[in-house]
GUGU-430501 format. One line per field, with one value per residue: residue number from 0; residue in three letters; x, y, z of N, C-alpha, C, CB in turn. Coordinates in steps of 0.05 Angstrom, whole numbers, plus 5000, padded with zeros to 4 digits. Glycine has a CB too. Layout:
<pts>
pos	c(NUM|...)
code	c(ALA|...)
n_px	c(X|...)
n_py	c(Y|...)
n_pz	c(Z|...)
ca_px	c(X|...)
ca_py	c(Y|...)
ca_pz	c(Z|...)
c_px	c(X|...)
c_py	c(Y|...)
c_pz	c(Z|...)
cb_px	c(X|...)
cb_py	c(Y|...)
cb_pz	c(Z|...)
</pts>
This chain:
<pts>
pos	c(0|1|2|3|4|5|6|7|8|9|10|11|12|13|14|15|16|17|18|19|20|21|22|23|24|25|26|27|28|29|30|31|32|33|34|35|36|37|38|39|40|41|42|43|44|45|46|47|48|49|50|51|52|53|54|55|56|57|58|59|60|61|62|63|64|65|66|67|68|69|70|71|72|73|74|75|76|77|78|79|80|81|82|83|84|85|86|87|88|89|90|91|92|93|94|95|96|97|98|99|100|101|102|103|104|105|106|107|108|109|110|111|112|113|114|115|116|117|118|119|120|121|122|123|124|125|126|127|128|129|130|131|132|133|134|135|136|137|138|139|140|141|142|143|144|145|146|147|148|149|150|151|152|153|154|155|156|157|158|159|160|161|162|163|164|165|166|167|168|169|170|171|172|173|174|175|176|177|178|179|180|181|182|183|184|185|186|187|188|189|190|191|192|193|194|195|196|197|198|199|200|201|202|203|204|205|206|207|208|209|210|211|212|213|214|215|216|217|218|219|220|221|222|223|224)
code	c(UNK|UNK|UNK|UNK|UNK|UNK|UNK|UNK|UNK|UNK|UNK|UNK|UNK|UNK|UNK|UNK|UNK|UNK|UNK|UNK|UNK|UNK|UNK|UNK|UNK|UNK|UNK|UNK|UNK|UNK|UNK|UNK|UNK|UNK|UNK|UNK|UNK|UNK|UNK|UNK|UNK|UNK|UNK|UNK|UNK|UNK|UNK|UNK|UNK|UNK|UNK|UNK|UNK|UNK|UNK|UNK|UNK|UNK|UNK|UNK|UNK|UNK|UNK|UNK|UNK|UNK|UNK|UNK|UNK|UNK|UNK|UNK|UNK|UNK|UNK|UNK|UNK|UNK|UNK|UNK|UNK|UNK|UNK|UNK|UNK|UNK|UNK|UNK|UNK|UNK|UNK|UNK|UNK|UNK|UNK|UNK|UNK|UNK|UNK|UNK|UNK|UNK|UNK|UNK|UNK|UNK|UNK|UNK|UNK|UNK|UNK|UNK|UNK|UNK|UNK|UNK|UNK|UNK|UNK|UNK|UNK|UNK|UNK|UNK|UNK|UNK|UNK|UNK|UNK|UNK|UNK|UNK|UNK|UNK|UNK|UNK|UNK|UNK|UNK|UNK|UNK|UNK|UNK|UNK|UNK|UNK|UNK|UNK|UNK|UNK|UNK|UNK|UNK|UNK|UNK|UNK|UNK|UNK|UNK|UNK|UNK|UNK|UNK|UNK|UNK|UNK|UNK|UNK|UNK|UNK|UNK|UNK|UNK|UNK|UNK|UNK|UNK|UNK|UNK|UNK|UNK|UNK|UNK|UNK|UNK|UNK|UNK|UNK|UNK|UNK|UNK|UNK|UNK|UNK|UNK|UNK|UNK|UNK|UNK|UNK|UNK|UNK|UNK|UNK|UNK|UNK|UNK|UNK|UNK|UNK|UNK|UNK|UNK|UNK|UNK|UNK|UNK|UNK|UNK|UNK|UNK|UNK|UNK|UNK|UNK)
n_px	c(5722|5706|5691|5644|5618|5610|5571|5533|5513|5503|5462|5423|5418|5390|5352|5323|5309|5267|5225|5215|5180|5140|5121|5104|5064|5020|5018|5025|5012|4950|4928|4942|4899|4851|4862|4851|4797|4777|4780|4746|4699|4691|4669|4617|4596|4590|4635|4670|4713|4752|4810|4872|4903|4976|5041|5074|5046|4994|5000|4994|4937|4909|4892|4857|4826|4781|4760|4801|4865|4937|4975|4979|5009|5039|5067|5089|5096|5131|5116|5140|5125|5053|5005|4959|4905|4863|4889|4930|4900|4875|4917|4938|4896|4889|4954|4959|4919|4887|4925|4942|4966|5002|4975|4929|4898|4891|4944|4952|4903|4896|4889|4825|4802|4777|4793|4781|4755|4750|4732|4777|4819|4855|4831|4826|4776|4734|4713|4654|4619|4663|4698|4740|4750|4738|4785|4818|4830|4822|4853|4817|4822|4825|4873|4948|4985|5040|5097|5095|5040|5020|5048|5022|4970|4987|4996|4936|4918|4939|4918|4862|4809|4789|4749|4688|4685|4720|4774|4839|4878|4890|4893|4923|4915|4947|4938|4958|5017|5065|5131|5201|5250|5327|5382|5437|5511|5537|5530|5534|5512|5466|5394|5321|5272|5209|5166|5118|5088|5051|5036|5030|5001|5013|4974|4963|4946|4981|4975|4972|5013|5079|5121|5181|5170|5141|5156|5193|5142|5112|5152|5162|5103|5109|5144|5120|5081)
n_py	c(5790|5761|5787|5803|5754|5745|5794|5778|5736|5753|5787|5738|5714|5755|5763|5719|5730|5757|5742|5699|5714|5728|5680|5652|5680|5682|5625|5587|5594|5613|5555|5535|5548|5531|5481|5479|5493|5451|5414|5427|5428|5373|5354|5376|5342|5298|5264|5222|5229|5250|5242|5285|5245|5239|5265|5208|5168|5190|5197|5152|5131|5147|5112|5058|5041|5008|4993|4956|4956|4979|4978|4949|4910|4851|4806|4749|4705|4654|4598|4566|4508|4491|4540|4585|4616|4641|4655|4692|4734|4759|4776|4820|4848|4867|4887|4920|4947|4971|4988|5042|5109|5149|5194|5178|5176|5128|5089|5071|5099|5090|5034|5032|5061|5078|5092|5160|5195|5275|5337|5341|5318|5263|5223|5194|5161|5145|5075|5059|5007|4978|4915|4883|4815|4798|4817|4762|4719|4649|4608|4558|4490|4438|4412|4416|4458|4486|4519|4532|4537|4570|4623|4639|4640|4690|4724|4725|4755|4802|4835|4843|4878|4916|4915|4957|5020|4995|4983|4973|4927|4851|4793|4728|4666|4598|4545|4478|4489|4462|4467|4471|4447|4451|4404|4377|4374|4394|4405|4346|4319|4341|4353|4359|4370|4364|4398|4404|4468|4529|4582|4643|4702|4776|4824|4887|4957|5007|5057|5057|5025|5030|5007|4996|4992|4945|4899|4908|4935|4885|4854|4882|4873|4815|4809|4823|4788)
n_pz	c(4607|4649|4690|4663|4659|4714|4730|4693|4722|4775|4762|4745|4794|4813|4787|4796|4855|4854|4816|4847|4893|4862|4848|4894|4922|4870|4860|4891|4942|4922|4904|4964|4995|4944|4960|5018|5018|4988|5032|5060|5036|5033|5080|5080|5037|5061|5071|5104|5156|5115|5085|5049|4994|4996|4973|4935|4932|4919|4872|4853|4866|4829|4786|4760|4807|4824|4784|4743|4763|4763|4801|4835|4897|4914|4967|4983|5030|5060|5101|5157|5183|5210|5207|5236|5218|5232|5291|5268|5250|5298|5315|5288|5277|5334|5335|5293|5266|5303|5333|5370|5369|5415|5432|5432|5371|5310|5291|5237|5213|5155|5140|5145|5105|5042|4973|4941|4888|4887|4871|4842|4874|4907|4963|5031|5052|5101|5114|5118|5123|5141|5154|5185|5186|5126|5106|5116|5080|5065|5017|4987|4963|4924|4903|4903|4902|4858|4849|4794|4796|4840|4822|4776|4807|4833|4793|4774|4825|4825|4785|4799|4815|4858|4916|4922|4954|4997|5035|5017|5015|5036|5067|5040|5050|5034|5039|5015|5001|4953|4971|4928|4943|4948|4960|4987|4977|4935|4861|4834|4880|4896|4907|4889|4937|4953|4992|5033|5058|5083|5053|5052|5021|5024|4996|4965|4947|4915|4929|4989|5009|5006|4957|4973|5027|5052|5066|5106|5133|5146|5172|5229|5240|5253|5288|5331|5350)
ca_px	c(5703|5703|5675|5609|5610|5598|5543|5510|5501|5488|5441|5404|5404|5367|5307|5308|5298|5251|5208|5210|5161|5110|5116|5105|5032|5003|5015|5030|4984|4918|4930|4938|4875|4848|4868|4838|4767|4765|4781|4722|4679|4687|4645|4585|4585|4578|4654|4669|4747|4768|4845|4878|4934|5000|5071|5082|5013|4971|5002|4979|4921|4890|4896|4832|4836|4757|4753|4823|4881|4955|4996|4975|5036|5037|5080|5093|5111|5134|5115|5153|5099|5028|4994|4928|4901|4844|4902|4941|4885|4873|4947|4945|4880|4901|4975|4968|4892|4868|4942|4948|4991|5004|4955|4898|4892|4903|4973|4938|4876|4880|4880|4800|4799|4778|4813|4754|4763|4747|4750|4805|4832|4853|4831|4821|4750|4725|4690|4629|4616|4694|4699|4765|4745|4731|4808|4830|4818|4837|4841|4809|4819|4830|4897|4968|4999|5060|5107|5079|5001|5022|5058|4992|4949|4994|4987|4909|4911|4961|4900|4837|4796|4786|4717|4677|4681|4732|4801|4860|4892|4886|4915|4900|4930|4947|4961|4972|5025|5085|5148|5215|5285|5350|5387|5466|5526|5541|5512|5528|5492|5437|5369|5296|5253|5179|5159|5087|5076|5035|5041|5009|5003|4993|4960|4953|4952|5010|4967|4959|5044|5100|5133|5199|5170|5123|5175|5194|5121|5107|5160|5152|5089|5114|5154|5095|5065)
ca_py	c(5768|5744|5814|5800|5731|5755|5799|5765|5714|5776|5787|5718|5720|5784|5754|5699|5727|5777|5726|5673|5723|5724|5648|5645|5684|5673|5599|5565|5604|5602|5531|5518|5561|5518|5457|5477|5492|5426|5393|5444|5412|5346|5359|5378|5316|5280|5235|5210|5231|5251|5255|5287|5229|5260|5250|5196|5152|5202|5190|5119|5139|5158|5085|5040|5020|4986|4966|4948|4970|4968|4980|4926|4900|4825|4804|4721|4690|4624|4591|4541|4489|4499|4569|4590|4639|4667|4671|4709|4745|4768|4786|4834|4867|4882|4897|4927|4962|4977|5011|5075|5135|5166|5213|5173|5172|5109|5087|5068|5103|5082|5010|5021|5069|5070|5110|5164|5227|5285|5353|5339|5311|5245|5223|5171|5166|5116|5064|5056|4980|4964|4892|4873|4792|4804|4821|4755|4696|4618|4602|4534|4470|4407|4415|4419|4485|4484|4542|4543|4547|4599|4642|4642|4652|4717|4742|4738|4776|4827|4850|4836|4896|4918|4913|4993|5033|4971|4982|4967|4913|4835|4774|4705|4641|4577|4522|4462|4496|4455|4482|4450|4454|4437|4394|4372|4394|4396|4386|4333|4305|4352|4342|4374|4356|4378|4409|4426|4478|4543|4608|4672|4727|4803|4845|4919|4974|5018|5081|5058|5017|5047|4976|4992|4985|4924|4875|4918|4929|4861|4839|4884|4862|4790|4805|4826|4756)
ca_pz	c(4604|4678|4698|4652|4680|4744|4721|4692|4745|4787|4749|4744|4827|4821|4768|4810|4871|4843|4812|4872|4912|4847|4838|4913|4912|4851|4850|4923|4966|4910|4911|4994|4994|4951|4984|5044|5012|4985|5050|5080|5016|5044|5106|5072|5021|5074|5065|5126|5158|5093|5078|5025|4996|5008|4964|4909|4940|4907|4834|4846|4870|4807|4787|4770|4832|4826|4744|4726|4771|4747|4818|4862|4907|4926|4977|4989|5063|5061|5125|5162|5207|5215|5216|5246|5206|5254|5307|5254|5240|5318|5333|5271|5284|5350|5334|5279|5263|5334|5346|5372|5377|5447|5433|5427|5343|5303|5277|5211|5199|5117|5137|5153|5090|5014|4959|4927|4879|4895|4868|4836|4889|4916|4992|5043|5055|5117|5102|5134|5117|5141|5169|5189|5174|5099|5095|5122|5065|5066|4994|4987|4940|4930|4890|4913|4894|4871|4848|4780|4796|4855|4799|4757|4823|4839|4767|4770|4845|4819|4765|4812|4822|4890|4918|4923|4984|5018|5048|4993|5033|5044|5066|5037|5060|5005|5055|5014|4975|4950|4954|4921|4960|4938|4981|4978|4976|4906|4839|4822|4891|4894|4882|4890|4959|4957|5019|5036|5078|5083|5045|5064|5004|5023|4969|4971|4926|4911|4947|5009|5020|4984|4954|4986|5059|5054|5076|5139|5148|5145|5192|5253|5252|5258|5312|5351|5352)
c_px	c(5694|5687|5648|5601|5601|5578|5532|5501|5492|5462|5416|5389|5383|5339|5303|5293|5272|5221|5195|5189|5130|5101|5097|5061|5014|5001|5018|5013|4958|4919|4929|4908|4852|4837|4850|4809|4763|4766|4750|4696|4668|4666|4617|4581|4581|4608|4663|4702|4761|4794|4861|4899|4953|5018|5060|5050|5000|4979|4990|4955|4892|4887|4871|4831|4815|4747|4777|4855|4907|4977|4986|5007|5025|5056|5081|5112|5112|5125|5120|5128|5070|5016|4964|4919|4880|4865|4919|4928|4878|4885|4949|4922|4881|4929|4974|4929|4886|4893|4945|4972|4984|4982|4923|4885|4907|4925|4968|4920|4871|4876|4845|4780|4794|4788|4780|4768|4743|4745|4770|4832|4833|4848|4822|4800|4751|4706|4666|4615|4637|4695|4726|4765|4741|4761|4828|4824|4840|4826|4841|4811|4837|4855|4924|4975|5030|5075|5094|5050|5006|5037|5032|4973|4955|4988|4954|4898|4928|4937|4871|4826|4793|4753|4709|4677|4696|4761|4815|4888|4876|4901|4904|4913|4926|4954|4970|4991|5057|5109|5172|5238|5302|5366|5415|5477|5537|5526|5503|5507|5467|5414|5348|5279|5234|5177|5133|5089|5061|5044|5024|5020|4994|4991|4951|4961|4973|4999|4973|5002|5064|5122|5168|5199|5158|5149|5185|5171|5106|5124|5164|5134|5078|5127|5141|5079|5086)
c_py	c(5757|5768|5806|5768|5737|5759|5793|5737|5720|5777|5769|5714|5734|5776|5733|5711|5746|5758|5702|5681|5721|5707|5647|5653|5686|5651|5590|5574|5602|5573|5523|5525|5538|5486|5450|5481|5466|5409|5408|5423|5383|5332|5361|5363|5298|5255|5238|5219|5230|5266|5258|5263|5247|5241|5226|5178|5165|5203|5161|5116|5130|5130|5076|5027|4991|4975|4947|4956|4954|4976|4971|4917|4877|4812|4767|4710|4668|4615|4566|4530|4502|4522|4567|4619|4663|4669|4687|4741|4768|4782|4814|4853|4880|4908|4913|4956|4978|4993|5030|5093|5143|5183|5202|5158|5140|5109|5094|5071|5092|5053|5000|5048|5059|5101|5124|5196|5256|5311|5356|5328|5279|5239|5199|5180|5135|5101|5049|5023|4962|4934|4882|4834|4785|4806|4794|4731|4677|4616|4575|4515|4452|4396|4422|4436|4484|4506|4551|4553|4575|4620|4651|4659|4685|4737|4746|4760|4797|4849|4842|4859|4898|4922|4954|4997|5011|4987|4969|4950|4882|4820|4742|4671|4616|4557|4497|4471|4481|4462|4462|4465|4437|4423|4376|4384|4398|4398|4370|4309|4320|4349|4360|4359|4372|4380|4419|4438|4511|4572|4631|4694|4755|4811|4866|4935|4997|5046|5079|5049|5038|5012|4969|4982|4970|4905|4886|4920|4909|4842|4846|4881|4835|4785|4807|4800|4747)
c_pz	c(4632|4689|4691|4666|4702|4749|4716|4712|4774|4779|4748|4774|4828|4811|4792|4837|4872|4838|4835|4889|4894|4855|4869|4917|4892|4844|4867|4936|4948|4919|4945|4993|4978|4961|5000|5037|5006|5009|5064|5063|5026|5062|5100|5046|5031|5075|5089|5145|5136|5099|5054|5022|4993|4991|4937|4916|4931|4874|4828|4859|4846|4788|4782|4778|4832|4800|4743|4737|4763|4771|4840|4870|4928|4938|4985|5009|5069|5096|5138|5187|5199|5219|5217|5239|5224|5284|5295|5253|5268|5330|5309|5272|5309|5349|5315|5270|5279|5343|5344|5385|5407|5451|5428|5392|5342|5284|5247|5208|5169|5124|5143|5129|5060|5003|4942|4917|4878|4888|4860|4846|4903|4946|4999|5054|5079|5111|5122|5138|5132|5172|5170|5171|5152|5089|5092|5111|5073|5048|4983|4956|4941|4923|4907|4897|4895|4852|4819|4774|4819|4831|4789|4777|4827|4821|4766|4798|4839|4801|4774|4824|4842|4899|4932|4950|5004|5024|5020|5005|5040|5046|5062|5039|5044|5035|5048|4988|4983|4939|4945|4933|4952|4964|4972|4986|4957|4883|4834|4846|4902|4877|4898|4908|4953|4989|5024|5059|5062|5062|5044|5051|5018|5007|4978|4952|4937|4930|4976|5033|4994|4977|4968|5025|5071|5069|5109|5156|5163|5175|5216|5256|5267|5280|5342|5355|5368)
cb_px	c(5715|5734|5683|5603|5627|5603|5535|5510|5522|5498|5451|5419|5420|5377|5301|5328|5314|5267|5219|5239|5170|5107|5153|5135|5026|5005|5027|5057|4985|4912|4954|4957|4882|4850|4887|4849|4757|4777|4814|4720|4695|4705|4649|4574|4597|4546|4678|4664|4761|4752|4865|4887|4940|5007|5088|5121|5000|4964|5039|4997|4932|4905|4907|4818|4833|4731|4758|4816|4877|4958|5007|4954|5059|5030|5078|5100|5099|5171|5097|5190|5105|5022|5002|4923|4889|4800|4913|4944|4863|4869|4984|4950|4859|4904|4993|4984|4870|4856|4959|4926|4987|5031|4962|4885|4907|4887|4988|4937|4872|4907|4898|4796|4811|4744|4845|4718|4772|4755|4752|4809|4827|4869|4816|4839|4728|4719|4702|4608|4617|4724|4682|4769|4732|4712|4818|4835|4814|4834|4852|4782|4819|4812|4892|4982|4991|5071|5139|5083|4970|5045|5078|4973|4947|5020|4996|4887|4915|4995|4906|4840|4781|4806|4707|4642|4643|4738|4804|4871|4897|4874|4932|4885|4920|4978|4953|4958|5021|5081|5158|5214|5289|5369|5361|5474|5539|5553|5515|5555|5504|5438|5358|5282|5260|5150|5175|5054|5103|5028|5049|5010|4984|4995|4936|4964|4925|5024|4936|4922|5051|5126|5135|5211|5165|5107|5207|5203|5112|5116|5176|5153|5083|5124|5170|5075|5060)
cb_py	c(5745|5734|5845|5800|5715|5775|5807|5759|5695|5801|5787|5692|5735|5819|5727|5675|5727|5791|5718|5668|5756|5720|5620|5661|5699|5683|5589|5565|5644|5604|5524|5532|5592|5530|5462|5498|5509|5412|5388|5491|5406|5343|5387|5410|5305|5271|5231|5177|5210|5263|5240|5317|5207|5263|5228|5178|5148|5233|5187|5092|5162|5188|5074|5032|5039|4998|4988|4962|4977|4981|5003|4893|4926|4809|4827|4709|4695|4615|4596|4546|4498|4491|4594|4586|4631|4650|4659|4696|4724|4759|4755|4821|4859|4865|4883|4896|4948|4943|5012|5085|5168|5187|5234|5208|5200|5097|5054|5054|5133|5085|4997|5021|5078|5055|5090|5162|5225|5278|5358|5356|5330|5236|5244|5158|5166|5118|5044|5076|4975|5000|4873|4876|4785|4832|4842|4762|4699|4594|4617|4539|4481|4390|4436|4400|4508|4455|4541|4535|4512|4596|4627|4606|4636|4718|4726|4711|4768|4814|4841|4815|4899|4947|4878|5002|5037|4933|4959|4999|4932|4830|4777|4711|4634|4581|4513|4437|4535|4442|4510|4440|4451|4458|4379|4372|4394|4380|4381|4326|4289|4372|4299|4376|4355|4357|4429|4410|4480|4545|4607|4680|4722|4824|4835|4933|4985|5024|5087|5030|4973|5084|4971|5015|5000|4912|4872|4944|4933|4853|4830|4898|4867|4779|4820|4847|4735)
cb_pz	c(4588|4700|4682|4606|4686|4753|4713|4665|4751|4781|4730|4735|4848|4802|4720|4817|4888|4812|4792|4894|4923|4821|4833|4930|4916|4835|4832|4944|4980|4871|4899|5027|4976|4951|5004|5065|4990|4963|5070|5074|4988|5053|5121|5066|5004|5057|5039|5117|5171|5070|5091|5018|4974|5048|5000|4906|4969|4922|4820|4856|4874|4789|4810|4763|4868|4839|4702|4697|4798|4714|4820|4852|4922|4910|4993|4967|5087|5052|5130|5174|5251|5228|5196|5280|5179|5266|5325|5231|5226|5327|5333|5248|5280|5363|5333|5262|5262|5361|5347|5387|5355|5452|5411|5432|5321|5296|5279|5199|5198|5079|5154|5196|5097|5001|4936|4951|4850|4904|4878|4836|4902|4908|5005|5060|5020|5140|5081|5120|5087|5150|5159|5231|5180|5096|5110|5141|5030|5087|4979|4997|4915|4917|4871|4918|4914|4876|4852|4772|4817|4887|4774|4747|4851|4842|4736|4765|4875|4793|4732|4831|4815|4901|4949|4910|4994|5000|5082|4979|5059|5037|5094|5001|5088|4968|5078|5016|4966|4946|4970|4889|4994|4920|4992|4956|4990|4902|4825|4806|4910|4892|4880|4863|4991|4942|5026|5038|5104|5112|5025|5100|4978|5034|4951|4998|4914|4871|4945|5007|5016|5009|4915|4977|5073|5021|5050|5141|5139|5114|5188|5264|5244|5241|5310|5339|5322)
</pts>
């Protein structure tokens, strides 16, 4: 019995590696092939630095990103004192837009990208309209915000269509938002302080961040200020 065991797992090596050379040209190379025509395609439609999306960003891709999209990621930055949003706004388009690799290219080319299909294919298209200042709202009113109206506000930017041919990224600043802090050292003498200060939402769709690296993204770029 251990003999045919063997063999046959002899055996299975052998289909496999038999078959692994089919699989290899009749289904990985058509496909790079092509790949690479559609990126050639691109050129003569006229789309602008088109890039294919790459990895798990191109399953969320396919997303309605501009009717109805269902993988927006909203990130909330409490902010202690006073913030200046157009010097926020200056330290981040430098540090962060305008940076480049050693070689010249930009860190983040998608941050001046829109998401467009393709051939079958998903890609970052440049957007020819792209205004950095368009990304960077102060959301105005006369109301004090306080954890339950920010809850609500997050839920209607979580399902807010993204505007055509724009970048999939913004940042929008609440500043009289009230937050509540506990304060004591116990129960029974703790109680609830209101605190106004500022809060600064990012919103971006699931293509463009991966939701595990927003919070790191977010804060080397804070360290840069």
């Amino acid at each position: 019995m251990e003999v045919l065991k063997q063999i046959q797992i002899i055996l299975y090596f052998l289909i496999i590696l038999f078959l692994f050379p089919i699989f290899f040209i009749f289904l990985l190379i058509p496909l790079s092939i092509l790949r690479e025509f559609v990126k050639i395609c691109t050129k003569f439609a006229g789309l602008k630095e088109a890039q294919i999306i790459e990895g798990t960003n191109s399953t969320f891709a396919v997303d309605k990103i501009y009717t109805s999209p269902t993988s927006n990621l909203l990130v909330s930055l409490y902010l202690d004192g006073e913030t200046d949003l157009d010097l926020f706004k200056s330290r981040f388009i430098s540090n962060v837009i305008e940076k480049q690799k050693p070689c010249g290219k930009l860190q983040y080319p998608e941050l001046r990208k829109y998401v467009k299909e393709f051939m079958g294919y998903s890609f970052w298209i440049l957007s020819e309209t792209f205004n950095s200042s368009n990304h960077f709202k102060l959301y105005k009113t006369d109301e004090i915000i306080d954890e339950a109206a920010l809850e609500k506000l997050r839920d209607k930017i979580l399902l807010k269509p993204w505007p055509a041919k724009q970048p999939l990224w913004e940042f929008i600043m609440i500043e009289n938002f009230q937050r509540q802090q506990q304060i004591g050292v116990n129960v029974e003498e703790s109680c609830e302080k209101q605190k106004q200060t500022p809060v600064l939402l990012f919103n971006a769709h699931h293509s463009l961040l991966d939701g595990s690296i927003v919070p790191g993204f977010l804060c080397r770029r804070r360290s840069t200020e």
